[in-house]
C-alpha positions in Angstrom: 0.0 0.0 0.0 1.4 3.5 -0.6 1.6 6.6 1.6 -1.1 8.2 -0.2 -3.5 5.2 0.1 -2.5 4.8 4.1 -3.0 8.7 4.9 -6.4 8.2 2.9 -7.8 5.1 4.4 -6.9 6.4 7.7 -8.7 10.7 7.6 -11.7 9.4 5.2 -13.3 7.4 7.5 -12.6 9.9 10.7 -13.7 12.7 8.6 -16.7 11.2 7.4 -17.6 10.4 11.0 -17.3 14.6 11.6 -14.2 13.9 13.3 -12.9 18.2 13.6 -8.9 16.5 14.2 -8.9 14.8 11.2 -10.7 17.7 9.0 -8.6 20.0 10.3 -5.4 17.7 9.5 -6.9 16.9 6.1 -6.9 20.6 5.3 -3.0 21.2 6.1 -2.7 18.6 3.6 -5.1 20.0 0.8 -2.8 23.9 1.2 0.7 22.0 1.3 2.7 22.5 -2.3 4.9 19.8 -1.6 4.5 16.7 -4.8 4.2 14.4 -2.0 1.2 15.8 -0.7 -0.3 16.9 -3.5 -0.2 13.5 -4.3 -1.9 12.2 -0.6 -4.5 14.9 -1.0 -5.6 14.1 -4.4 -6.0 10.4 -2.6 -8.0 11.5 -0.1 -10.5 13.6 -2.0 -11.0 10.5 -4.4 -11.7 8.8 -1.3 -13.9 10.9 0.2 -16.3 11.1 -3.5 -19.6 10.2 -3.8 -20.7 10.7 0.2 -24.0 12.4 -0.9 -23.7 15.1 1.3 -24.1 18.9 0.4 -24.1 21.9 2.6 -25.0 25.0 1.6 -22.0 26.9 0.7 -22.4 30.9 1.5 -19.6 33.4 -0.1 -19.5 36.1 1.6 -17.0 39.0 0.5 -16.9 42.8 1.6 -14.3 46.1 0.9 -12.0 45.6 4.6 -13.7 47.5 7.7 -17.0 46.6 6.7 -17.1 43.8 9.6 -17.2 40.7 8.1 -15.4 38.5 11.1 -17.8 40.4 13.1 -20.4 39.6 11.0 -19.8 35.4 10.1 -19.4 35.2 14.3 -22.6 36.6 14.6 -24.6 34.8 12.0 -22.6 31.9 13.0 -23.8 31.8 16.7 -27.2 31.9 15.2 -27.3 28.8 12.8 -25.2 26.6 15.4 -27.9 27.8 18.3 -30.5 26.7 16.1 -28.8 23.0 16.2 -26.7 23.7 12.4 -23.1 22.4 12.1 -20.9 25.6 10.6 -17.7 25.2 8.9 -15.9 29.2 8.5 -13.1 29.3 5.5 -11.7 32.6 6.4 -9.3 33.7 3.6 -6.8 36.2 5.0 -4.0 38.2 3.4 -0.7 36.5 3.3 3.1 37.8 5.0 5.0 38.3 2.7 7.9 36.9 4.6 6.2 34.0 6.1 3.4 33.1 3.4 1.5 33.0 6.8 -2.0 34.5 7.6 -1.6 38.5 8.5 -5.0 38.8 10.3 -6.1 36.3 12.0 -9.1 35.9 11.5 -9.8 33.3 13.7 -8.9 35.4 16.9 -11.7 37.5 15.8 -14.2 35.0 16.4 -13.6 33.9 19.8 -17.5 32.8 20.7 -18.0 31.1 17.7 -14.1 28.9 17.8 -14.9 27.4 21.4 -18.8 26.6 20.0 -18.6 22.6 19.1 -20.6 22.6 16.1 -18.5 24.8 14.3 -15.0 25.0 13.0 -13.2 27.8 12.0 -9.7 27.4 9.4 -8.3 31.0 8.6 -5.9 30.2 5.7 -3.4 32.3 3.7 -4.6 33.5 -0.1 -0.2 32.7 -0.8 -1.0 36.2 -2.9 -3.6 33.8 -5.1 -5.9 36.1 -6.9 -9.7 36.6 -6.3 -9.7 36.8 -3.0 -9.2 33.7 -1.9 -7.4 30.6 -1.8 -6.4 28.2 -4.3 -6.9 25.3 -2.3 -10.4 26.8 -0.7 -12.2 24.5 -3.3 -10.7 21.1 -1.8 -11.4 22.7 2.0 -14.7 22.9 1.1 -15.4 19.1 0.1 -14.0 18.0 2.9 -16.2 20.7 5.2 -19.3 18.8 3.3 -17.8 15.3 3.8 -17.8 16.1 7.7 -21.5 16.6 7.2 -21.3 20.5 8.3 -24.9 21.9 7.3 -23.1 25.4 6.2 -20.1 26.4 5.1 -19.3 30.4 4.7 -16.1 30.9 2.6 -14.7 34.2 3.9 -12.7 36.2 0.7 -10.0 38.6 1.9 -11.9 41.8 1.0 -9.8 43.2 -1.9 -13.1 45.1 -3.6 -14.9 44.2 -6.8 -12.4 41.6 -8.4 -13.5 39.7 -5.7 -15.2 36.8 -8.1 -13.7 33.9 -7.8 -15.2 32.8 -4.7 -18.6 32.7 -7.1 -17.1 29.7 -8.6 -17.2 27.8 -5.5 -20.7 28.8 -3.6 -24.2 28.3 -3.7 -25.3 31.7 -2.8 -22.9 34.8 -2.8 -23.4 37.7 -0.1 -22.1 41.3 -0.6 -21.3 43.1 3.1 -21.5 46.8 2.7 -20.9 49.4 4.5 -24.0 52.4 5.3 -23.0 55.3 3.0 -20.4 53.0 1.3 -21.5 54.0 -2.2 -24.7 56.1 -4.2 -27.3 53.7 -6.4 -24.7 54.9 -9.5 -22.4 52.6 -7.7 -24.1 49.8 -7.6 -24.7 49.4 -10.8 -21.0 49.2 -11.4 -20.0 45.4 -13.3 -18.2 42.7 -11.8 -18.7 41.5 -7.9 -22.0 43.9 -7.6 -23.4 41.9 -10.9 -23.1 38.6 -8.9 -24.3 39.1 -5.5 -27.3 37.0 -4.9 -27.8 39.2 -1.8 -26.5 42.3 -0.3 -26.4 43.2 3.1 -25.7 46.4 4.5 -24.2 46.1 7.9 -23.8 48.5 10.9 -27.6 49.5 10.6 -27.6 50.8 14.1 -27.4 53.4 16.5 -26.6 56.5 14.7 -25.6 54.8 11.0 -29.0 53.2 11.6 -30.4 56.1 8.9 -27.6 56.1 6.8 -28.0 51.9 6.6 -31.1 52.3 5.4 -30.7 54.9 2.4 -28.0 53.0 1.7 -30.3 50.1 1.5 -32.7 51.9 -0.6 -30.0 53.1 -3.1 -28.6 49.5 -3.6 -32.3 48.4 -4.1 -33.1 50.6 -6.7 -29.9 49.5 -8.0 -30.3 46.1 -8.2 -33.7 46.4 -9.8 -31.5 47.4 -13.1 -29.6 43.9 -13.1 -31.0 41.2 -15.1 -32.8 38.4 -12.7 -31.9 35.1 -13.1 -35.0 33.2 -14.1 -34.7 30.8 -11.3 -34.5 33.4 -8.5 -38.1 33.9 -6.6 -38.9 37.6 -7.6 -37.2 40.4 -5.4 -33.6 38.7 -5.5 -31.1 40.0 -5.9 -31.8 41.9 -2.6 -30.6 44.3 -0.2 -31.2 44.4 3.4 -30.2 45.8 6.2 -28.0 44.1 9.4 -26.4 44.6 12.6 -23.7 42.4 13.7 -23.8 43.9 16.9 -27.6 43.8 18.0 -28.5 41.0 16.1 -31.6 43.0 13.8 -31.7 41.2 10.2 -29.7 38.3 11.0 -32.8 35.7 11.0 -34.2 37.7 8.0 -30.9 37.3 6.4 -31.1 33.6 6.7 -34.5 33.4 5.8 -33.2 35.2 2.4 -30.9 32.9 2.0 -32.7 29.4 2.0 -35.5 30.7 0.2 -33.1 31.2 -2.6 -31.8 27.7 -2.2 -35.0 26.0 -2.5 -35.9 28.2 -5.6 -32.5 26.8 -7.3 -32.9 23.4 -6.0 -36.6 23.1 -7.5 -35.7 24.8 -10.9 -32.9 22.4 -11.0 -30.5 25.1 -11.5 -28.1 24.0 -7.9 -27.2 20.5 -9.6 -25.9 21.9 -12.9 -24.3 25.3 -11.5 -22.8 22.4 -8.9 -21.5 20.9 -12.3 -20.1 24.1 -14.1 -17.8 24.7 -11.0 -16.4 21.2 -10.8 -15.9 21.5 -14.8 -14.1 25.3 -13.9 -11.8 24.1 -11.2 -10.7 20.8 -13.4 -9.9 23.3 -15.9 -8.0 25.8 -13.4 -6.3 22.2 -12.2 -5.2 21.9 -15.8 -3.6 25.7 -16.0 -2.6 25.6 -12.9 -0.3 22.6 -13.4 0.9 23.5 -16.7 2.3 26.8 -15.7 4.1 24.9 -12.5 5.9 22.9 -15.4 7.6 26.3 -16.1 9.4 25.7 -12.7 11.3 22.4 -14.0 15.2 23.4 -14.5 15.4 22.6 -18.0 12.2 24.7 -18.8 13.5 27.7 -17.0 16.9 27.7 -19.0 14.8 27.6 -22.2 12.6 30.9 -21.1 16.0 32.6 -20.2 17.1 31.7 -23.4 14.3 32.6 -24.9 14.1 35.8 -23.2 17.6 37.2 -24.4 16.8 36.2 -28.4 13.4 38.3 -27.7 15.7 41.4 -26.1 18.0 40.7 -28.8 15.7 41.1 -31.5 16.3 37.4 -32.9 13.1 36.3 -32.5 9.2 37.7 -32.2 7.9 37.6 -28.6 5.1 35.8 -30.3 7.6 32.9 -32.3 9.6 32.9 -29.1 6.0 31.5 -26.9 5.0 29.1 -29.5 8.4 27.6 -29.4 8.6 27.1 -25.1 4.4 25.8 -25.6 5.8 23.2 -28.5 8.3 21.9 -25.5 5.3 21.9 -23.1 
């Protein structure tokens, strides 16, 4: 039996039985760049196919400041009161020195890391692009193959190229702040155009009035963005929320599963579930042709290449084709 067989036969069956150890384990393994485990994590996910079970995954991104952390803990404490397992993939910016995570996001969410129905992995984005991380995907599987009900995929909060954690969710939540933005701004393209729902937090005390104009501006907004004809009528949405009092929290969820069941009856969750698996195979296949370019003998034919570019010997265009033919 190999390694990668052992290490699967022995975290499938402890994830599967929700075990948070082994998840939390099986995770390291999915984020390491070594071959080795690459090769044990790719094991395990085969392993741990065809389990049946789905949670509802819930992007949530946000510009930083809007209170996000604050945000997920609270919404959190909810769903795992109400007897809901919660898995939080918080996405943080990485050191550059380290590779580590910068914020922490975990040590924002105190209540909800001691709760026993939920677990919390803040993981570095390694400076990946779209806000979060390239091995989210394969931490969410295993999330759903520990039978977590929920899963909220926390972005880093870079502002609207924030998209690519629409490629791994069911439903995707825009945080904004009150007075973050006029109803010409949210028309704007890109992370606005995708929001199934946006929620405008800090809608109390004294922002409470600003919350809700911005609300109504975002509303009026959204009204200009084509509907998907699965939605129930009214989505995309705005509401308002607090974090910190708790007002719009159980609305919010309410929002949320209605729009699931919509997309589960008009058949729509199955096939967007089999678009993204068809995206990340394809982002598997990028991703592992451009690593080839880190083999020895490729990166003495790209300098090569390079200096017959600078020298004029060659088009920048011939000079591609050629290193590709290698490929």
């Amino acid at each position: 039996m190999t390694v990668s067989t052992t290490i699967a036969a022995d975290l499938a069956p402890r994830i599967l039985a929700g075990e948070r150890r082994a998840l939390a384990r099986a995770v390291t393994l999915v984020e390491s760049t070594r071959a080795d485990h690459r090769a044990e994590a790719t094991a395990l996910l085969e392993a741990l196919r065809g389990h049946g079970r789905q949670a509802l995954r819930i992007g949530l991104s946000g510009t930083p400041g809007v209170g996000k952390s604050t945000f997920i803990e609270a919404f959190g404490m909810a769903l795992v009161e109400a007897g809901m397992k919660v898995a939080v993939l918080a996405v943080d910016p990485s050191s550059t020195r380290s590779g580590g995570s910068i914020l922490g996001d975990k040590t924002r969410m105190e209540r909800l890391s001691r709760h026993p129905n939920a677990f919390i992995r803040p993981s570095p984005s390694l400076s990946h692009l779209g806000g979060v991380s390239r091995r989210t995907r394969e931490a969410v599987a295993l999330c759903e193959a520990a039978d977590f009900d929920v899963v909220l995929i926390e972005t880093v909060g870079v502002g609207q190229s924030e998209t690519m954690v629409a490629e791994m969710c069911d439903i995707f939540v825009l945080l904004l702040a009150p007075a973050g933005g006029d109803e010409l701004q949210g028309v704007k393209r890109g992370i606005m155009e995708i929001a199934d729902l946006i929620l405008v937090n800090k809608a109390d005390g004294d922002l409470k009035p600003a919350a809700m104009r911005t609300v109504a501006d975002y509303a009026g907004a959204l009204k200009l963005l084509r509907r998907r004809p699965e939605d129930p009528e009214g989505f995309p949405k705005a509401v308002p929320v607090s974090a910190i009092t708790g007002d719009g929290l159980s609305d919010a969820w309410a929002d949320m599963q209605a729009l699931a069941r919509a997309r589960r009856a008009a058949g729509w969750w199955d096939k967007r579930r089999a678009a993204q698996a068809v995206h990340w195979f394809q982002e598997e296949v990028r991703a592992g042709v451009l690593a080839q370019l880190n083999d020895a003998d490729t990166r003495r034919r790209l300098q090569t290449a390079a200096a017959d570019v600078a020298a004029g010997k060659i088009s920048p265009d011939a000079a591609a084709a050629r290193i590709l033919d290698v490929l």
